[in-house]
C-alpha angles and dihedrals in degrees: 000000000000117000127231101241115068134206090201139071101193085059091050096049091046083054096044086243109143094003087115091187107160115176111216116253111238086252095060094041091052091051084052096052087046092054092042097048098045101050081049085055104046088046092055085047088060102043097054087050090058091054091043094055080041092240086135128025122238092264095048082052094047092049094046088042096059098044081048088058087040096053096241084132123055097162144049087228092051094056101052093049089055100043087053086048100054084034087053088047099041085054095046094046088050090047089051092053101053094041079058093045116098117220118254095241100047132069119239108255112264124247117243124246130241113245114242 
């Protein structure tokens, strides 16, 4: 006689014991896609109200947008703080770029040369 209890796990795979494989009913599934498909929604909401105040360009919302589609974002708060990190970054970037930039009217200052 085998005992209930067993020592391996092979045994106890071959057997279905411990598999603790469930398929999800259709009625759960469906609860899962709602609450899936509303937070997606409410974070695509936000996002295009943003773009519409001009608190974010287009290519900051198209970038956002598609991490959003692609659940990168679970959250409202996750998002923001995103969104002021890549706009921090943008502006710094930008700031960067023009410091580098040499007026039109002016040369470029010349390197110095080695002495030989």
């Amino acid at each position: 006689m085998v005992s209930i209890n067993f020592h391996s796990r092979f045994r106890a795979r071959r057997k279905c014991r411990h598999t603790d494989y469930r398929k999800d009913t259709m009625e759960t599934l469906r609860r899962k896609m709602k609450l899936l498909m509303r937070r997606l929604k409410m974070l695509k909401r936000l996002l295009k109200k943003l773009c519409w105040n001009k608190k974010i360009d287009k290519h900051v919302y198209q970038d956002l947008l598609m991490k959003v589609k692609g659940n990168v974002y679970k959250t409202k708060s996750v998002l923001m703080e995103s969104m002021h990190k890549s706009s921090r970054e943008r502006k710094f970037a930008r700031s960067e770029k023009r410091l580098t930039q040499v007026p039109e009217g002016e040369k470029a200052a010349p390197t110095p040369q080695q002495e030989e």
